[in-house]
VOBA-728335 format. One record per residue: x, y, z of N, C-alpha, C in turn; residue number from 1; residue in three letters; chain. Coordinates in Angstrom, 1 decimal, always signed. Example, Ala and Ser with C-alpha at 12.3 -4.5 7.8 and 13.67 -1.06 7.14 Angstrom:
# VOBA-728335
@nxx=+13.2 nyy=-5.7 nzz=+7.8 caxx=+12.3 cayy=-4.5 cazz=+7.8 cxx=+13.2 cyy=-3.3 czz=+7.8 seq=1 type=ALA mol=A $
@nxx=+12.8 nyy=-2.2 nzz=+7.1 caxx=+13.7 cayy=-1.1 cazz=+7.1 cxx=+12.9 cyy=+0.0 czz=+7.9 seq=2 type=SER mol=A $
END
This chain:
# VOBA-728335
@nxx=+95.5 nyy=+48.5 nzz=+119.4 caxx=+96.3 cayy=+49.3 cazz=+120.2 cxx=+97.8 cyy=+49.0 czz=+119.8 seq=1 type=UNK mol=A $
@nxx=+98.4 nyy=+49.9 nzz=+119.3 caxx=+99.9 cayy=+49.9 cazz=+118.9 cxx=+100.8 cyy=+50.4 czz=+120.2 seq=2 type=UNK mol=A $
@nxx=+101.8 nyy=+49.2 nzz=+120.2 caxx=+102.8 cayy=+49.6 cazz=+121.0 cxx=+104.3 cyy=+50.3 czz=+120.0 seq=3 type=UNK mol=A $
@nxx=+103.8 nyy=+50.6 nzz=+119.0 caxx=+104.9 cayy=+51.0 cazz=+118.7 cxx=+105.8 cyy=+52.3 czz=+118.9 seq=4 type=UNK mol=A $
@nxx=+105.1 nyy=+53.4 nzz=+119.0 caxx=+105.1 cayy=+54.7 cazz=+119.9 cxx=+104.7 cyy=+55.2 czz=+121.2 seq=5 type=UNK mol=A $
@nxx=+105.6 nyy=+54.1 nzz=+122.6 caxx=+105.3 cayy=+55.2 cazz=+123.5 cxx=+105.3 cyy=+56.0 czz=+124.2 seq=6 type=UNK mol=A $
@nxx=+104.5 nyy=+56.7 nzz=+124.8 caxx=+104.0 cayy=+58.0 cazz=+125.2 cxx=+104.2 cyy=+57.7 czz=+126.9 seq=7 type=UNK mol=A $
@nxx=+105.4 nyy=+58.5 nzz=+127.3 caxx=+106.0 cayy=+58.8 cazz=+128.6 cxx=+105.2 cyy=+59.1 czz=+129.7 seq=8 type=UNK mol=A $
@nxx=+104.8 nyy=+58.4 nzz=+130.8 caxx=+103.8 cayy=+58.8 cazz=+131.1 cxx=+104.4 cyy=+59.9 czz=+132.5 seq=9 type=UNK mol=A $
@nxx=+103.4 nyy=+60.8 nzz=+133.3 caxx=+103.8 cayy=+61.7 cazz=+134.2 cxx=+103.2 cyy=+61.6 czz=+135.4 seq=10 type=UNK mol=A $
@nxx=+103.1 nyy=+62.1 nzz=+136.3 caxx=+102.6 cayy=+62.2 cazz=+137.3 cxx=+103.1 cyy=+63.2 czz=+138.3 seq=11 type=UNK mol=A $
@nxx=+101.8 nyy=+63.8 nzz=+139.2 caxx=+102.0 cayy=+65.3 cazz=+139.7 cxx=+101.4 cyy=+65.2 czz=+141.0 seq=12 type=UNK mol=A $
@nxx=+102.6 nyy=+65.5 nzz=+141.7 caxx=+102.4 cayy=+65.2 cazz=+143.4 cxx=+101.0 cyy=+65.7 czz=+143.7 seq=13 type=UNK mol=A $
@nxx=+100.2 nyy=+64.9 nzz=+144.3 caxx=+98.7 cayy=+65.0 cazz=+145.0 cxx=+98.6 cyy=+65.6 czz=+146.7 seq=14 type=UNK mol=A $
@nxx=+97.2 nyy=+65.8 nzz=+147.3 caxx=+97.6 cayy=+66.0 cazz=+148.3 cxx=+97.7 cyy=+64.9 czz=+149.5 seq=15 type=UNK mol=A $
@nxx=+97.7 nyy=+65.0 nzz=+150.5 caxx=+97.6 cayy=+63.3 cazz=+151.4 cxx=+96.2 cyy=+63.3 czz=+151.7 seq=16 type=UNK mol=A $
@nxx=+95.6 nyy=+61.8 nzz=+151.8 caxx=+94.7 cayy=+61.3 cazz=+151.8 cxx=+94.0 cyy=+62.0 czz=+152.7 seq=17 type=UNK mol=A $
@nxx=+92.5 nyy=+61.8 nzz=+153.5 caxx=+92.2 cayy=+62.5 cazz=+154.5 cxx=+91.0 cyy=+61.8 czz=+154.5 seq=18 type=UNK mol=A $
@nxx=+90.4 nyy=+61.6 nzz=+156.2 caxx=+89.0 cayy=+60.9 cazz=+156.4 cxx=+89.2 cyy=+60.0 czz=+157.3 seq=19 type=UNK mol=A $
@nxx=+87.7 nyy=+59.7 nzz=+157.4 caxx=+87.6 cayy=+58.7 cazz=+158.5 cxx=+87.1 cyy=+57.1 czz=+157.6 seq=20 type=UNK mol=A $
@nxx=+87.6 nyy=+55.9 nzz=+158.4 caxx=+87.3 cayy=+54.6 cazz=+157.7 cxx=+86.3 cyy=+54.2 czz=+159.0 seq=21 type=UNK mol=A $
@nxx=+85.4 nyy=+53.5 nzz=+159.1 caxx=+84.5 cayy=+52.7 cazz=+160.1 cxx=+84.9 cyy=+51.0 czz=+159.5 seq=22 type=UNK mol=A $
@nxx=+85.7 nyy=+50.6 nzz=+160.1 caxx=+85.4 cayy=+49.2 cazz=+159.8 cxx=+84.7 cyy=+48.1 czz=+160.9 seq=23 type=UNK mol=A $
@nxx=+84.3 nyy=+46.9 nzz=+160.4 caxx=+83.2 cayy=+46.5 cazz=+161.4 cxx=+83.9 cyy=+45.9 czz=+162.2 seq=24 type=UNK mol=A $
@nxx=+83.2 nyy=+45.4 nzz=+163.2 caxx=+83.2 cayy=+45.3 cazz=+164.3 cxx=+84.0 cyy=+43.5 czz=+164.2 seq=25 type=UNK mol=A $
@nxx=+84.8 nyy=+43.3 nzz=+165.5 caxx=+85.1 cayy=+41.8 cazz=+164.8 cxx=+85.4 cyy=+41.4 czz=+166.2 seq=26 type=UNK mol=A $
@nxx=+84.7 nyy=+39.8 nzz=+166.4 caxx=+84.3 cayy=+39.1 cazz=+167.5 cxx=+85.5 cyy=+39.0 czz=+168.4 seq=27 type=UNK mol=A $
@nxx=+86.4 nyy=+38.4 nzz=+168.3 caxx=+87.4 cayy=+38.3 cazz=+168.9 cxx=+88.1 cyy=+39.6 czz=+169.8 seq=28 type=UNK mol=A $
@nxx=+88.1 nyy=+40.6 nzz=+168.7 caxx=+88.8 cayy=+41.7 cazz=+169.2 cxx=+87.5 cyy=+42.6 czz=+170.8 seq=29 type=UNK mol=A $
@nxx=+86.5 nyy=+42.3 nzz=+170.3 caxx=+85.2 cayy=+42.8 cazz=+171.3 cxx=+84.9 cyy=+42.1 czz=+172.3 seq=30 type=UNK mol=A $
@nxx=+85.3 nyy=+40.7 nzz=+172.0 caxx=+85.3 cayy=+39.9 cazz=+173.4 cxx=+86.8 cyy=+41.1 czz=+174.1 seq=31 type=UNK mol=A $
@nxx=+87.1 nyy=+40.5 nzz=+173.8 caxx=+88.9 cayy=+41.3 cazz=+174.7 cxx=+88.6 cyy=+42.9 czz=+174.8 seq=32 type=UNK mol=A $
@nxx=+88.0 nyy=+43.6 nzz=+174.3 caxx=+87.6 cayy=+44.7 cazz=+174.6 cxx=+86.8 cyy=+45.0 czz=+175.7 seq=33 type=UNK mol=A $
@nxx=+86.0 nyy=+44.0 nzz=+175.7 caxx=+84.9 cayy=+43.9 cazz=+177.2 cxx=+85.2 cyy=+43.8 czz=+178.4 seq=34 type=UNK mol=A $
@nxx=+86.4 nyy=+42.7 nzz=+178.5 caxx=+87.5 cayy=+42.3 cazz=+179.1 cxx=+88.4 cyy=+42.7 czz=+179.7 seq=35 type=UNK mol=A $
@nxx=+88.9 nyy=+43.6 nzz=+179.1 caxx=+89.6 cayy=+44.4 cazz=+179.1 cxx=+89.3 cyy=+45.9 czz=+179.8 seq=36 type=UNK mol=A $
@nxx=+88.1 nyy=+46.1 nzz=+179.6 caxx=+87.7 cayy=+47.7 cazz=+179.9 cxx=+87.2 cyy=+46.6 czz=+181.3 seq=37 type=UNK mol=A $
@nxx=+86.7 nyy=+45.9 nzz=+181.7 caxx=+86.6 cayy=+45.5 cazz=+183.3 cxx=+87.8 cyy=+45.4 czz=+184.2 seq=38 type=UNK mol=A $
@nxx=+89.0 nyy=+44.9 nzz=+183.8 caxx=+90.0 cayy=+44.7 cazz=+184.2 cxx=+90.9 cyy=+46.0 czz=+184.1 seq=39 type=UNK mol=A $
@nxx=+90.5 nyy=+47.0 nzz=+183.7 caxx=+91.0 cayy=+48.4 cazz=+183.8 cxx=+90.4 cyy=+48.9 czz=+185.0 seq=40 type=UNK mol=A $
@nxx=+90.9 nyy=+50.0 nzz=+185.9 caxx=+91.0 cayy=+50.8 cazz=+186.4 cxx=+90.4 cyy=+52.1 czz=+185.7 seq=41 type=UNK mol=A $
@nxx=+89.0 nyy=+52.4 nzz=+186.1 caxx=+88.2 cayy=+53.7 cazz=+185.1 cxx=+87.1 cyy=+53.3 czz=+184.2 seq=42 type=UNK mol=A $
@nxx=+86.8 nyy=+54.5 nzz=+183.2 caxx=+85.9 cayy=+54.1 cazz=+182.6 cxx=+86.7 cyy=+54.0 czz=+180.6 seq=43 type=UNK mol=A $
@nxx=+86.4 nyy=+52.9 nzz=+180.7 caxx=+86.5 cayy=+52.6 cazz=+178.9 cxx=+85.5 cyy=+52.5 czz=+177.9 seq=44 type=UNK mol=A $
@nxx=+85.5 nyy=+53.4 nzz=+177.0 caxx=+84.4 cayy=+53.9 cazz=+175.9 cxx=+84.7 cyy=+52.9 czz=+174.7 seq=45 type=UNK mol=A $
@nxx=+84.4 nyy=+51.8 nzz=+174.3 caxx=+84.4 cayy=+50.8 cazz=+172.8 cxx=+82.9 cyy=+50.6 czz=+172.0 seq=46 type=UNK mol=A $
@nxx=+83.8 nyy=+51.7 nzz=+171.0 caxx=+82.6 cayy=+51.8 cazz=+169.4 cxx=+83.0 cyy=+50.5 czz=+168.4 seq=47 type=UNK mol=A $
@nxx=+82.4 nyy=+50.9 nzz=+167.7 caxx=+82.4 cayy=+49.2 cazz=+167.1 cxx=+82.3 cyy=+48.3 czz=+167.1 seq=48 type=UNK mol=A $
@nxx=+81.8 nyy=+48.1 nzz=+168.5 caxx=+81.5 cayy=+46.7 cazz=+169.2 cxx=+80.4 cyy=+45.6 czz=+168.1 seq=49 type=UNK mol=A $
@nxx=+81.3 nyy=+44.1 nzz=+168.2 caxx=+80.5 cayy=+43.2 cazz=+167.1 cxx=+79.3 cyy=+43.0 czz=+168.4 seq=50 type=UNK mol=A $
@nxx=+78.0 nyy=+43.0 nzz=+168.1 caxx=+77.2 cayy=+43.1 cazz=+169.2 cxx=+76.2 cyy=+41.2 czz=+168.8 seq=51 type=UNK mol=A $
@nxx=+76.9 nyy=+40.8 nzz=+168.6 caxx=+76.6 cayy=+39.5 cazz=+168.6 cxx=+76.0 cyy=+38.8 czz=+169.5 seq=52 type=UNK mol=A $
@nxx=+75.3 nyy=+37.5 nzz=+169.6 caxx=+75.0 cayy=+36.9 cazz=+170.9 cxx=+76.1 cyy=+36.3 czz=+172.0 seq=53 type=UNK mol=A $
@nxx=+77.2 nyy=+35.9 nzz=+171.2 caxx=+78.1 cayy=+35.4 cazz=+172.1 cxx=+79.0 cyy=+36.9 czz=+173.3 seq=54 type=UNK mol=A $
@nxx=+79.3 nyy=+37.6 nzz=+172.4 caxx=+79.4 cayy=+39.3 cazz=+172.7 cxx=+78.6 cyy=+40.0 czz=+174.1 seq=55 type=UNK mol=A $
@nxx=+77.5 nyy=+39.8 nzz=+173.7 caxx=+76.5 cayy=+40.0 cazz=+174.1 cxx=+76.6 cyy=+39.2 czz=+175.8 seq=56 type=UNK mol=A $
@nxx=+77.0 nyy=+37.6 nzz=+175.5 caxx=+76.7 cayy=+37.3 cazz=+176.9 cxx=+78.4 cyy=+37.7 czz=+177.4 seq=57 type=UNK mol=A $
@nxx=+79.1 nyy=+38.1 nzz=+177.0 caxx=+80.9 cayy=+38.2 cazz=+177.4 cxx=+80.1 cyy=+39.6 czz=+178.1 seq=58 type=UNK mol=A $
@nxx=+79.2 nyy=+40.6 nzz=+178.0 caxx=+78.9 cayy=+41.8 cazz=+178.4 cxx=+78.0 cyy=+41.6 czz=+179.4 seq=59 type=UNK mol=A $
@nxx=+77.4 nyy=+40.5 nzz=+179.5 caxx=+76.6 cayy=+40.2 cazz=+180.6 cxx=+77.2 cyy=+39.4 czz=+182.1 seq=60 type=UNK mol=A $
@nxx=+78.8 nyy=+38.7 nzz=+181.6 caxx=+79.3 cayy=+38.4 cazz=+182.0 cxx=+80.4 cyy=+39.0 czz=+182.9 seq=61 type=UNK mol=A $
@nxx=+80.4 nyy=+40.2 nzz=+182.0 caxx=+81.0 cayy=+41.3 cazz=+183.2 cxx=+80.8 cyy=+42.0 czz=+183.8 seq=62 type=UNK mol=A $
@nxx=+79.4 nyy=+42.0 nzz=+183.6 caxx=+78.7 cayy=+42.6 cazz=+184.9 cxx=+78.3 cyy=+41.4 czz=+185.9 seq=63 type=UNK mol=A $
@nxx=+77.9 nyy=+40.4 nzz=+185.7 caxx=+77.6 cayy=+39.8 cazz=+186.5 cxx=+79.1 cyy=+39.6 czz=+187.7 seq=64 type=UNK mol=A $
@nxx=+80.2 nyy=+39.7 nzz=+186.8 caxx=+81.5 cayy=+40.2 cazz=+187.7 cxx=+81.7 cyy=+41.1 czz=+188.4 seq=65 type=UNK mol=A $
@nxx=+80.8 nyy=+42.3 nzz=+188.2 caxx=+81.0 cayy=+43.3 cazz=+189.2 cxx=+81.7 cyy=+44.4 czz=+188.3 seq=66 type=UNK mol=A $
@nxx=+81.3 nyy=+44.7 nzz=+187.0 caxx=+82.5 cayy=+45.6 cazz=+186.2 cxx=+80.9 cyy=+46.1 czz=+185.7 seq=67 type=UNK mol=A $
@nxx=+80.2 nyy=+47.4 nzz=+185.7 caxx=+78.9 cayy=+47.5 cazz=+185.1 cxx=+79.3 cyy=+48.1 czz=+183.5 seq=68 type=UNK mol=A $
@nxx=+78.9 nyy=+47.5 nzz=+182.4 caxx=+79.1 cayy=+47.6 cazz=+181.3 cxx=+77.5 cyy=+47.8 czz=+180.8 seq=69 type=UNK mol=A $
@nxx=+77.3 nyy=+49.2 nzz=+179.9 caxx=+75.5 cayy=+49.3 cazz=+178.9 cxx=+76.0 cyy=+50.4 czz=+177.6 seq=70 type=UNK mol=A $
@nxx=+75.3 nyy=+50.0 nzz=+176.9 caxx=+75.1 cayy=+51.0 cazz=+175.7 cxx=+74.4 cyy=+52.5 czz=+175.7 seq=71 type=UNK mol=A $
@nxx=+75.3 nyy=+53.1 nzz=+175.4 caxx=+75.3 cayy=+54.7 cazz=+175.4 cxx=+75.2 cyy=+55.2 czz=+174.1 seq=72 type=UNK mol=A $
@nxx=+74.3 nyy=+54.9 nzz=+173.2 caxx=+74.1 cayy=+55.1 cazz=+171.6 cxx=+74.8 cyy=+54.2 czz=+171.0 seq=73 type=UNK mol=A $
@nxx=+75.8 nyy=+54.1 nzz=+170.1 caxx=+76.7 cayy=+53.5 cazz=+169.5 cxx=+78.0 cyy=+53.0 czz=+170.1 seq=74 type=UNK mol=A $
@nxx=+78.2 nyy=+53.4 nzz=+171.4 caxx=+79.4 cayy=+53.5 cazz=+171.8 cxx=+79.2 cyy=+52.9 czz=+173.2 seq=75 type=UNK mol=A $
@nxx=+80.1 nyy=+51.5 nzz=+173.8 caxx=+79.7 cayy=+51.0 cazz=+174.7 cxx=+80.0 cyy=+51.6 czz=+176.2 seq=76 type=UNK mol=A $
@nxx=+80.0 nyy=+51.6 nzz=+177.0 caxx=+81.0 cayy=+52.0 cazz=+178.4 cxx=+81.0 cyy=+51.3 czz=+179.4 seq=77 type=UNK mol=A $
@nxx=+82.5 nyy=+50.5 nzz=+179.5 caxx=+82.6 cayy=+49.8 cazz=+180.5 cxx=+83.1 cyy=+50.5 czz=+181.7 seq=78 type=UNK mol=A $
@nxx=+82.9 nyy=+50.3 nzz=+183.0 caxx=+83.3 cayy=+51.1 cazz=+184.5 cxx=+84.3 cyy=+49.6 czz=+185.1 seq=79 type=UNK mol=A $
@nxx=+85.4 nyy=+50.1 nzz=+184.7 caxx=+86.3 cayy=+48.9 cazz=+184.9 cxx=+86.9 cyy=+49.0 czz=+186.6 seq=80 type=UNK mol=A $
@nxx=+86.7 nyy=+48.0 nzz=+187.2 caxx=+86.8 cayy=+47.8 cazz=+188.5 cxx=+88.6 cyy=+47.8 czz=+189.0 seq=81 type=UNK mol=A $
@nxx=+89.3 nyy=+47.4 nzz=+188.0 caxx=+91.1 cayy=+47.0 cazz=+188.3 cxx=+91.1 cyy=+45.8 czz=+188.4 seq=82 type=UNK mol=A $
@nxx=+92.6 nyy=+45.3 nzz=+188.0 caxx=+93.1 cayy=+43.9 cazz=+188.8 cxx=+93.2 cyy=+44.2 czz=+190.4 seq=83 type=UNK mol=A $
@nxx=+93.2 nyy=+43.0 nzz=+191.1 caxx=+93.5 cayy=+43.0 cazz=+192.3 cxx=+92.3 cyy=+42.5 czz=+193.1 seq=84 type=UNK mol=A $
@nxx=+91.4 nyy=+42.3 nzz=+193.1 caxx=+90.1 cayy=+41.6 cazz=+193.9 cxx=+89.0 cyy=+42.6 czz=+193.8 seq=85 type=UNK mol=A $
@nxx=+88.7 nyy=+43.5 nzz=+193.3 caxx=+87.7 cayy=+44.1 cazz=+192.8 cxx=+86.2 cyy=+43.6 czz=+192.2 seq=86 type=UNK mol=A $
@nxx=+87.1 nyy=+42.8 nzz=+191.1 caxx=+85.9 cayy=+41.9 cazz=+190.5 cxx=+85.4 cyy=+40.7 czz=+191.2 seq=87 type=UNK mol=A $
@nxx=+84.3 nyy=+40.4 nzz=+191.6 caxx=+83.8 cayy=+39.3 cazz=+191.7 cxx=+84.0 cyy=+38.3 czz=+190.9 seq=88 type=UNK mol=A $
@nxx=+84.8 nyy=+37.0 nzz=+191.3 caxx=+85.0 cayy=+35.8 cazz=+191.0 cxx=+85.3 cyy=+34.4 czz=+191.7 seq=89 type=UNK mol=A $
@nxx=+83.6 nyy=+34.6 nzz=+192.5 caxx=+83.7 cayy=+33.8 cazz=+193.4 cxx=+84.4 cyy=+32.5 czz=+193.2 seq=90 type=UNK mol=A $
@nxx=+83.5 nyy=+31.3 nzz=+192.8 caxx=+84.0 cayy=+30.2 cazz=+192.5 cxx=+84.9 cyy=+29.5 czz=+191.5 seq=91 type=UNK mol=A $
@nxx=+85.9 nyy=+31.5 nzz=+190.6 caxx=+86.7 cayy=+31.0 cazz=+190.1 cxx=+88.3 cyy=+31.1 czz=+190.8 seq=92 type=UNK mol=A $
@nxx=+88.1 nyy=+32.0 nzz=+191.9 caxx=+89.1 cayy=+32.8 cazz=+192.8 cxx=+90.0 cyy=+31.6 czz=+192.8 seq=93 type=UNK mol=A $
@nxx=+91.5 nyy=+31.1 nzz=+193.3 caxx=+92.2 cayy=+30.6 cazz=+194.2 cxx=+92.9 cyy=+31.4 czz=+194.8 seq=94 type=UNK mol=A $
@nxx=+93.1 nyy=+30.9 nzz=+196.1 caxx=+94.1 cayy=+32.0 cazz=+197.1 cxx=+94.7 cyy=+30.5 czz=+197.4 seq=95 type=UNK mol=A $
@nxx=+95.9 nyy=+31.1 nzz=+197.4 caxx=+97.5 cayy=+30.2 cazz=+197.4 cxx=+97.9 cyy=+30.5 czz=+199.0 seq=96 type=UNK mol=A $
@nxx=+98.1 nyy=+29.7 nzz=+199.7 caxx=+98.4 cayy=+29.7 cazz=+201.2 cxx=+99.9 cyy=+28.9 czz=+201.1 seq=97 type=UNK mol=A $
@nxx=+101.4 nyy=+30.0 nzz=+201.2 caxx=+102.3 cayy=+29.3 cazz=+202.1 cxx=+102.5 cyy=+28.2 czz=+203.1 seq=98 type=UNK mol=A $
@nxx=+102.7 nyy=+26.9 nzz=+203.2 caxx=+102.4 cayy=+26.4 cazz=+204.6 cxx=+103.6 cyy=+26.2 czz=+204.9 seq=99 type=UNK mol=A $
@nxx=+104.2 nyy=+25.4 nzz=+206.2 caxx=+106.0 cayy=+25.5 cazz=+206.7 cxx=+106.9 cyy=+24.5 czz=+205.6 seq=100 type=UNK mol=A $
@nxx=+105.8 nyy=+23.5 nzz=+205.1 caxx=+106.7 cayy=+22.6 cazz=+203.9 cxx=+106.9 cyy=+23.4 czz=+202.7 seq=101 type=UNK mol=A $
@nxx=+106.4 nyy=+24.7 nzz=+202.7 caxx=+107.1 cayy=+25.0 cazz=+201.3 cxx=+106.0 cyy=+24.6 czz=+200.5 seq=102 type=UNK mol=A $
@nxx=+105.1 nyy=+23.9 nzz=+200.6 caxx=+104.2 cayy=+24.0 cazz=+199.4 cxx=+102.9 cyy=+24.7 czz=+199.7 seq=103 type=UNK mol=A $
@nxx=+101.9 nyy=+24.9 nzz=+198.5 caxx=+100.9 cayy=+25.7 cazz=+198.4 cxx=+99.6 cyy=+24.8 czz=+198.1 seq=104 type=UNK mol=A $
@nxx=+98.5 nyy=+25.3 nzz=+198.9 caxx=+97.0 cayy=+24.1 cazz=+199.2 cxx=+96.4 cyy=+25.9 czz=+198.2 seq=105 type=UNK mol=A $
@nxx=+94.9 nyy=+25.6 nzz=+197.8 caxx=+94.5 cayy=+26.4 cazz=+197.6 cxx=+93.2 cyy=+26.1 czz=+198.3 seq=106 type=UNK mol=A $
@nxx=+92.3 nyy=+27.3 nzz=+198.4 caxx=+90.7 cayy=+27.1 cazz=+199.2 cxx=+89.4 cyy=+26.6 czz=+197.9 seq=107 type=UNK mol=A $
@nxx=+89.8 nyy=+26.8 nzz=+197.2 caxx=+88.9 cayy=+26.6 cazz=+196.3 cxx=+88.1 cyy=+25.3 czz=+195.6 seq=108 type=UNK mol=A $
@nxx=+89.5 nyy=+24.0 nzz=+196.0 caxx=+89.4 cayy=+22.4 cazz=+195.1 cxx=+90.1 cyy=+21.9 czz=+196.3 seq=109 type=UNK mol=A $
@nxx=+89.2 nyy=+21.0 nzz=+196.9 caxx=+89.5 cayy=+19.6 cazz=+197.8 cxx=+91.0 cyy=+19.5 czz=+197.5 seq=110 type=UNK mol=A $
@nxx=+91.3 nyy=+18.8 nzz=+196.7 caxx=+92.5 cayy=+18.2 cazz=+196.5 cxx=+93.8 cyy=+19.4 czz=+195.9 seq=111 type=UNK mol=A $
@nxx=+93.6 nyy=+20.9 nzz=+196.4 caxx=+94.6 cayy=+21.8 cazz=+195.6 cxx=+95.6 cyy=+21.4 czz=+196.5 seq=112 type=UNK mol=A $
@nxx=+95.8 nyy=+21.1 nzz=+197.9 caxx=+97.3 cayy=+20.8 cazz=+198.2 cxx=+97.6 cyy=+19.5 czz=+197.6 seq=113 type=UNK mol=A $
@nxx=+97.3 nyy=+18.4 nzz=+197.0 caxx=+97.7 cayy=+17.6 cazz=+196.6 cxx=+98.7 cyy=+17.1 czz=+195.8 seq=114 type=UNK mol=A $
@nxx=+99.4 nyy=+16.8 nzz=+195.2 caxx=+100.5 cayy=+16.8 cazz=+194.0 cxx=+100.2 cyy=+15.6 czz=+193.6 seq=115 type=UNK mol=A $
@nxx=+100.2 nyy=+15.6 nzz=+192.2 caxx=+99.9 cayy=+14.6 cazz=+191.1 cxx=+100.6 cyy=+13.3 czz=+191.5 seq=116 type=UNK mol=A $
@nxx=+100.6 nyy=+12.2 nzz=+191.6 caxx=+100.9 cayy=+10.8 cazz=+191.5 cxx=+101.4 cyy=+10.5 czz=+190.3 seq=117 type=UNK mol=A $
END
């Protein structure tokens, strides 16, 4: 290969790309999608879901919260309940009670009005 003559090279505007990409599904982002579509107000449609075991029980786990989440072909549908007390969470709930000292007990842990030592 001779470099000694070269040859200019050219190039001629093309058109723009076009198409669809599927990329896979990834754990982290599908936890928080599951999560997310329960903690919404409505219904949330998530394709690509990594359908993993751990996935799998994060989807079992929101329903067991009161958010019903099943597979519709390829594409999941969560029936998101809202923030605000919608979802069941029983024994993770706290409710914060004002009392007249200005501080806050909660119902959920023996010792929530307590303050650290």
């Amino acid at each position: 290969m001779s470099h000694a003559n070269p040859r200019p090279l050219s190039a001629v505007r093309a058109s723009p790309l076009t198409g669809r990409v599927r990329v896979p599904g990834d754990k982290s982002i599908s936890h928080r999608a599951l999560m997310f579509g329960a903690l919404a107000t409505g219904t949330t449609r998530i394709s690509g879901l990594l359908e993993g075991e751990d996935v799998l029980n994060t989807a079992k786990a929101v329903i067991a919260l009161g958010a019903p989440a099943a597979k519709e072909g390829d594409t999941w549908v969560v029936k998101g309940r809202g923030v605000g007390g919608r979802i069941r969470a029983a024994s993770h709930r706290r409710r914060i009670h004002p009392e007249d000292d200005s501080r806050a007990r909660s119902d959920a842990e023996p010792r929530g009005g307590v303050r650290p030592g």
